[in-house]
Every structure is written in structure tokens, then in C-alpha cells.
C-alpha positions as CSV (number, residue, x, y, z in Angstrom):
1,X,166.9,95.3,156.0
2,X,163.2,95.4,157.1
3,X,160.3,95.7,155.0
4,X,158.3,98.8,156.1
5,X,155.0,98.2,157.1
6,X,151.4,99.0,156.0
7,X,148.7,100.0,157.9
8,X,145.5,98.6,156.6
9,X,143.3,99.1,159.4
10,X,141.5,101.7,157.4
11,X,141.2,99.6,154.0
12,X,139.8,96.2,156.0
13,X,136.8,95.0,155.9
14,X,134.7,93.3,158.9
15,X,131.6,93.6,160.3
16,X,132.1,96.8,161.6
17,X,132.3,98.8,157.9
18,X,130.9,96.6,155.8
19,X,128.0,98.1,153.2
20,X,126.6,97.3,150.1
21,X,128.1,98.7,147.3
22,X,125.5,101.2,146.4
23,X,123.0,102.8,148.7
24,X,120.1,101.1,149.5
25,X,116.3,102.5,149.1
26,X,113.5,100.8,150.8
27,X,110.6,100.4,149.1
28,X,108.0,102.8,149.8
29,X,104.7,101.1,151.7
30,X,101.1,102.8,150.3
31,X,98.0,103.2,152.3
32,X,99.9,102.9,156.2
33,X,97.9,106.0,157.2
34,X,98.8,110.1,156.4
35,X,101.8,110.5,158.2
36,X,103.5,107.5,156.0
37,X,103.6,110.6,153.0
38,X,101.2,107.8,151.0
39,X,98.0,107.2,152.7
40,X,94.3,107.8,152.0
41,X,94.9,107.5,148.4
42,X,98.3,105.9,148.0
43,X,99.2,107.8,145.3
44,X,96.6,107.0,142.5
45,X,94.5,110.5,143.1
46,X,90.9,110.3,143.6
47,X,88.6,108.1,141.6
48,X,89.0,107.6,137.5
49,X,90.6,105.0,135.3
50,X,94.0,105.0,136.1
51,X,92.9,104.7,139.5
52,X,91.6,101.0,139.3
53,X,93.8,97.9,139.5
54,X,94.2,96.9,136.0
55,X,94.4,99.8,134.6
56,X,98.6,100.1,133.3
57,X,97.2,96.9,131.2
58,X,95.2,98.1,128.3
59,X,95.5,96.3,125.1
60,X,96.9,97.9,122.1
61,X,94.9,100.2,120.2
62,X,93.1,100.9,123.7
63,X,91.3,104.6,123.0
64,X,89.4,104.8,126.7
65,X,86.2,103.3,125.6
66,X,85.9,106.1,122.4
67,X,86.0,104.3,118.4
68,X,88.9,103.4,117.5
69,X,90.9,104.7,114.9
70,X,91.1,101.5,113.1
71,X,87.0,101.5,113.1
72,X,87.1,104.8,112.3
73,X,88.7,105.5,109.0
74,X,87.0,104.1,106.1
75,X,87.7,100.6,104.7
76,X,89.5,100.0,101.0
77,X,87.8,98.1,98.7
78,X,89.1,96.4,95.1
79,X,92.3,94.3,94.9
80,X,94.0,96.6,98.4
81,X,91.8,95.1,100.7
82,X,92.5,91.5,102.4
83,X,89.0,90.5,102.9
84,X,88.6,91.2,98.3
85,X,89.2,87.2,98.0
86,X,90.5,86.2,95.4
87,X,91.4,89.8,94.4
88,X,93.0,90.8,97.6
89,X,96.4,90.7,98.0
90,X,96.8,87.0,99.0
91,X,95.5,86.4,95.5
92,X,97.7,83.8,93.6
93,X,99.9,85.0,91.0
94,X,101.1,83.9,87.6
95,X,103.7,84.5,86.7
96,X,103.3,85.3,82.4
97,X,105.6,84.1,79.8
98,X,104.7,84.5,75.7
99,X,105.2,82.0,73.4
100,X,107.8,84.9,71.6
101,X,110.1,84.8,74.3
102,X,110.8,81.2,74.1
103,X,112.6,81.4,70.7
104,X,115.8,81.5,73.4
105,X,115.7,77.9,73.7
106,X,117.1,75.0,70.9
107,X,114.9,72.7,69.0
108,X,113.9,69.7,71.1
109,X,114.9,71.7,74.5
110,X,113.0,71.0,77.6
111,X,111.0,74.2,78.7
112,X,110.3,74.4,82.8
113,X,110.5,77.0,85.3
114,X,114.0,76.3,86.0
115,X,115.0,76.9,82.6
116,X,113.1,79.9,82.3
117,X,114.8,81.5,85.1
118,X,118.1,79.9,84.0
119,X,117.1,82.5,80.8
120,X,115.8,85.3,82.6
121,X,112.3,85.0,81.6
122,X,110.6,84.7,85.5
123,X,112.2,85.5,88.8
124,X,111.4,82.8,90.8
125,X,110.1,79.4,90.4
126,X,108.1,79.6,93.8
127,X,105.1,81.2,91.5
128,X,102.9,79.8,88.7
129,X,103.9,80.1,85.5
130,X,101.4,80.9,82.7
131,X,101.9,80.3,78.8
132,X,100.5,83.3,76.8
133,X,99.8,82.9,73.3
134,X,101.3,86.3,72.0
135,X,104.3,85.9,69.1
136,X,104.7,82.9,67.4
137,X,106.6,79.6,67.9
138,X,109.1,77.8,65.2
139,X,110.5,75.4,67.1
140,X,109.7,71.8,68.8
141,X,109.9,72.2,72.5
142,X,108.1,70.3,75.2
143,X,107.3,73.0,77.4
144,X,105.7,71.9,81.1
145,X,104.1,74.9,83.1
146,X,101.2,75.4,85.9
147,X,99.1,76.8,83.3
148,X,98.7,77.8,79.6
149,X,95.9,79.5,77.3
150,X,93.7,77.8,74.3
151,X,96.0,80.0,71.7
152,X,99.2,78.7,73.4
153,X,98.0,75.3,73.2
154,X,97.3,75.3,69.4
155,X,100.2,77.0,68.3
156,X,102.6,74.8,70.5
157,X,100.8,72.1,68.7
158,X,101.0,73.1,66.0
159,X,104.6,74.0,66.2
160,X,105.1,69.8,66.9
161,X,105.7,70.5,70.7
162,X,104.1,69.1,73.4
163,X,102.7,70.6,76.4
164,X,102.2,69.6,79.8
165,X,100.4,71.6,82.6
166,X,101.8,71.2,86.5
167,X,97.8,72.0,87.6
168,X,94.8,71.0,86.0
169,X,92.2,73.5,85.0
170,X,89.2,75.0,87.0
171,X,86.4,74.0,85.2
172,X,83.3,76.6,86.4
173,X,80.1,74.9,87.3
174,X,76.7,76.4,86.0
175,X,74.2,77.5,88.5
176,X,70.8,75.4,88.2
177,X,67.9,77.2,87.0
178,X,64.4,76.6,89.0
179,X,62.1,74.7,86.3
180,X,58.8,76.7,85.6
181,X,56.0,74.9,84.8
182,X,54.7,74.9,81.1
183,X,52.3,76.9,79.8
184,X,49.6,74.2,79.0
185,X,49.5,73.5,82.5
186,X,49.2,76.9,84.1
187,X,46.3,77.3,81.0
188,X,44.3,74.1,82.1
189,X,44.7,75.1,85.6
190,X,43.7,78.5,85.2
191,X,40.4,77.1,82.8
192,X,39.5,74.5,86.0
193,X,39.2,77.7,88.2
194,X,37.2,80.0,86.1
195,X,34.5,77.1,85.5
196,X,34.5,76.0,88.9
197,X,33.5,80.0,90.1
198,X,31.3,79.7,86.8
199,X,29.2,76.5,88.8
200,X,29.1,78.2,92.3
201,X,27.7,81.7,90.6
202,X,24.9,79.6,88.9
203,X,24.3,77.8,91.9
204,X,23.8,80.8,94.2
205,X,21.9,82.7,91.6
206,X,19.1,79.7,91.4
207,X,17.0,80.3,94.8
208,X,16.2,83.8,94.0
209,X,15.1,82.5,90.3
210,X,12.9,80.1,92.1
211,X,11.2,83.1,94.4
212,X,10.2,85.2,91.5
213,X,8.5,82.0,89.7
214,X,6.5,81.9,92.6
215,X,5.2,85.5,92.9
């Protein structure tokens, strides 16, 4: 039995049928004179913006040479703006926590950030955390924080606690007053002058003295 056979004349490839897949499209040449359908002014229309090299590149916010709308609108000022330092919103915050709230712990217990979150009394230990001196304290804890107020202080203190801060305290420096001179001074100044224009009238006054003794 003989195996029927297949013409594939018409499904072979050689150099005869062979194409690309899909169809090709030359690429369109500008500025080769009228009759290439792009010439004179290759597409770009006459004169403007658009029709300079460069011009597809415009940075962001790019309003064709008119304000922009970010210089336009007015500028917040307060605690929403960025350039409000240290009010602005890249101001540091504390995180608060009352003297009250840490009747949750034992006598003797160890007070820190991690235990306070561990007791749900700050979110995250990333941020300072500030001792308030609202409520009282009956226990002896040694509590260390970033920070802490002067009532805080005395009542932990007080309490038989100890306290330890994570950052030491800004301390504020006072401006310098100018010194002014006393008063004495500016008086025996001011007496030097009048006598020294006293002298100079006298002096000026004595020629014409002198002219009417002779007549």
C-alpha cells in the first residue's frame, strides 16, 4: 500500500515567496522637496513654538511662558505650609502620655516606649515620647522617655520613682542687650559742649566791644 502524496509546492518557502510577517512601512522622509507630500515645511506648519526643535520637551508644569499655576495661587501660611519651620509639617512630634495613665503598670516596673505600646498608651516607638504631669502617680516606677515636664518630674519624685530622659533639654539663650551709656556721662558731656559754645560766643562778641570803646 502506498502512502498518498502531498503537494507542498504551494506551502514552501524560498526565496521566491518569502515576506515578513507583517507589512512593512517605510519611514516617511521630510523636507525632499513638494512632490515628496512633506516638503517646504515638513509637516510642522509655519512658524510658532511647536515648530522649533525642542519643543515636544517642555518641563512639567510648562504654561507657554504665562505664570504658572503654582505661582499663581496664593501660599498657606501657619503649621500647612513646609517652609513654617518648626511649625510646618516636618515639625517633630511628641508623642503625650500622663502620669494617670501609667497606673497600668506594677510597682517597681520599668516604664519605656516599648512598654507603653506593649499597653496601648502610643503607637509607635519611632516618635518622642513626652511625660505630662496631668493625674497623679502612687506607685514607684523608673520611667525613661525623650522628654518630661517640671510637674511630671516632681510628682515622679515624689512618688519614689526615678526618671530618665532619652534627650536632654533645649536650654533658650537670651539675646544680648546693646549697653547704653549712663547718665552721668551723657550729662558731663553734654555740660563740656554748652561751655565750650559759651567760650566761642564771648570770644566773637569781644571785637565789636572793643569798636564801640573806641568811638
Amino acid at each position: 500500500m502506498t502512502e498518498p502524496t502531498v503537494n507542498l509546492t504551494s506551502t514552501e518557502l524560498n526565496l521566491s515567496n518569502l515576506q515578513p510577517a507583517q507589512p512593512r512601512k517605510e519611514r516617511k522622509r521630510v523636507g525632499r522637496g513638494l512632490g515628496s507630500g512633506k516638503g517646504r515645511y515638513s509637516g510642522r506648519g509655519i512658524k510658532g513654538q511647536k515648530s522649533r526643535s525642542g519643543s515636544h520637551m517642555m518641563r512639567a508644569g510648562f504654561e507657554g511662558g504665562q505664570m504658572p499655576l503654582s505661582m499663581r495661587v496664593p501660599k498657606l501660611r501657619g503649621n500647612t505650609s513646609a517652609d513654617a519651620m518648626p511649625v510646618g509639617p516636618f515639625r517633630t512630634y511628641s508623642q503625650p502620655v500622663n502620669l494617670r495613665d501609667l497606673e497600668r503598670f506594677e510597682v517597681g516596673d520599668e516604664v519605656t516606649p516599648e512598654t507603653l505600646k506593649a499597653k496601648g498608651l502610643i503607637r509607635s516607638v519611632r516618635k518622642d515620647v513626652k511625660l505630662l504631669g496631668i493625674g497623679e502617680l502612687t506607685k514607684k516606677l523608673s520611667i525613661t522617655v525623650h522628654g518630661a515636664s517640671a510637674t511630671a518630674r516632681e510628682k515622679v519624685e515624689a512618688a519614689g520613682g526615678t526618671l530618665t530622659l532619652l534627650k536632654e533639654p533645649k536650654v533658650k539663650k537670651r539675646k544680648r542687650k546693646a549697653a547704653r551709656k549712663p547718665v552721668e556721662a551723657e550729662s558731663v558731656e553734654t555740660e563740656s559742649v554748652e561751655t565750650q559754645s559759651v567760650e566761642a560766643e564771648s570770644v566773637d562778641d569781644a571785637p565789636d566791644a572793643a569798636v564801640e570803646s573806641e568811638d
